[in-house]
C-alpha positions as CSV (number, residue, x, y, z in Angstrom):
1,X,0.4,-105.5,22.5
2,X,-1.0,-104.9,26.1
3,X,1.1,-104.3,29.3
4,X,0.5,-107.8,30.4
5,X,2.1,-109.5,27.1
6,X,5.0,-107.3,27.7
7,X,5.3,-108.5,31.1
8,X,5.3,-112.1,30.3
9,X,8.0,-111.6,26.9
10,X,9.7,-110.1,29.7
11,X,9.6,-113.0,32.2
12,X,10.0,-115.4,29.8
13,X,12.8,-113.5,28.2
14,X,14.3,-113.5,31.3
15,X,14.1,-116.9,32.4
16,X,15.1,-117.8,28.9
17,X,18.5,-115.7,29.1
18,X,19.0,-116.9,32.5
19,X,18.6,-120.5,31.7
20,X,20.9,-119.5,28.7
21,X,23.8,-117.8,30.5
22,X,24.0,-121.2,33.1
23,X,24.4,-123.3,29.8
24,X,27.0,-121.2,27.9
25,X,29.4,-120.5,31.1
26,X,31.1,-116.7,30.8
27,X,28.5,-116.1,28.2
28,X,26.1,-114.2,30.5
29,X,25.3,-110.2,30.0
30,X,23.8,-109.7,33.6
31,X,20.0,-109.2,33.9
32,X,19.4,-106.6,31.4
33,X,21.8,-108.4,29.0
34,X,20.6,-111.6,29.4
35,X,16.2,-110.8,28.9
36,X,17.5,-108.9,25.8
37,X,19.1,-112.0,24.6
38,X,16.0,-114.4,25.8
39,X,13.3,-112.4,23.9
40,X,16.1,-112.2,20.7
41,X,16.8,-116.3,22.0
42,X,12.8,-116.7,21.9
43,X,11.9,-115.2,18.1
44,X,15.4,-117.0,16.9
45,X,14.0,-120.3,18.5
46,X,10.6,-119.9,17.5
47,X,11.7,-119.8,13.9
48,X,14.4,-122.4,13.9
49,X,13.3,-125.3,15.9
50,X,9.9,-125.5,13.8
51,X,12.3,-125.6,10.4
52,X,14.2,-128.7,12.5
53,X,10.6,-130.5,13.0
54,X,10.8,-129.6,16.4
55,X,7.5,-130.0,18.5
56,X,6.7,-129.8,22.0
57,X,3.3,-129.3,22.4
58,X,3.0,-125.7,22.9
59,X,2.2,-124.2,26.3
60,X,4.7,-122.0,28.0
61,X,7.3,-124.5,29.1
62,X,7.6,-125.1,25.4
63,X,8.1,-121.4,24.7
64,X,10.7,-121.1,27.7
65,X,12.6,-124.2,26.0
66,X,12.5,-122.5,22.6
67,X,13.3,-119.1,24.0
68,X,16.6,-120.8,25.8
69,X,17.2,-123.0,23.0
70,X,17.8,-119.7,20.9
71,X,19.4,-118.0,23.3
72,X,22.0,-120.5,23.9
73,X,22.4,-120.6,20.0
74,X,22.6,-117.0,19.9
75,X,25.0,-117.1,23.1
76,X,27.5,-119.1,21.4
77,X,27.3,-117.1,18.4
78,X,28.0,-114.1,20.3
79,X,31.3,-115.8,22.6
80,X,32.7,-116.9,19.0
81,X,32.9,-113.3,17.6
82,X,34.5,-112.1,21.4
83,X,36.9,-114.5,20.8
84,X,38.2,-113.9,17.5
85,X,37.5,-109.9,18.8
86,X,40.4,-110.1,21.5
């Protein structure tokens, strides 16, 4: 993997966990948080929407909407367990 694939996992990871953290309100992690959670949100998406029959098109507004799509999942996931947690 190059430096300029990392870059764009980056991006995307970020706008993913950004778009993520809007959706799911009090779910955000800040920036750091929330590109970690896009680029997890983005390998969880890639492997569940395809299992749904899910299909876009491809291109990389269909990886951004996969990436946030997981994120959110994994979003949710995450503000279930701090709930139970407190």
């Amino acid at each position: 993997m190059g430096i300029e694939s990392l870059l764009v996992w980056l991006i995307i990871g970020a706008i993913a966990g950004w778009l993520a953290g809007v959706v799911v309100k009090g779910g955000g992690f800040g920036l750091v948080g929330n590109i970690v959670v896009g680029i997890l949100g983005a390998f969880v998406g890639g492997w569940l929407f395809p299992k749904l029959g899910v299909s876009l098109g491809g291109g990389i507004v269909d990886t951004i909407l996969f990436a946030t799509g997981g994120a959110i999942v994994l979003l949710v996931i995450v503000s279930l367990f701090r709930r139970t947690a407190v």
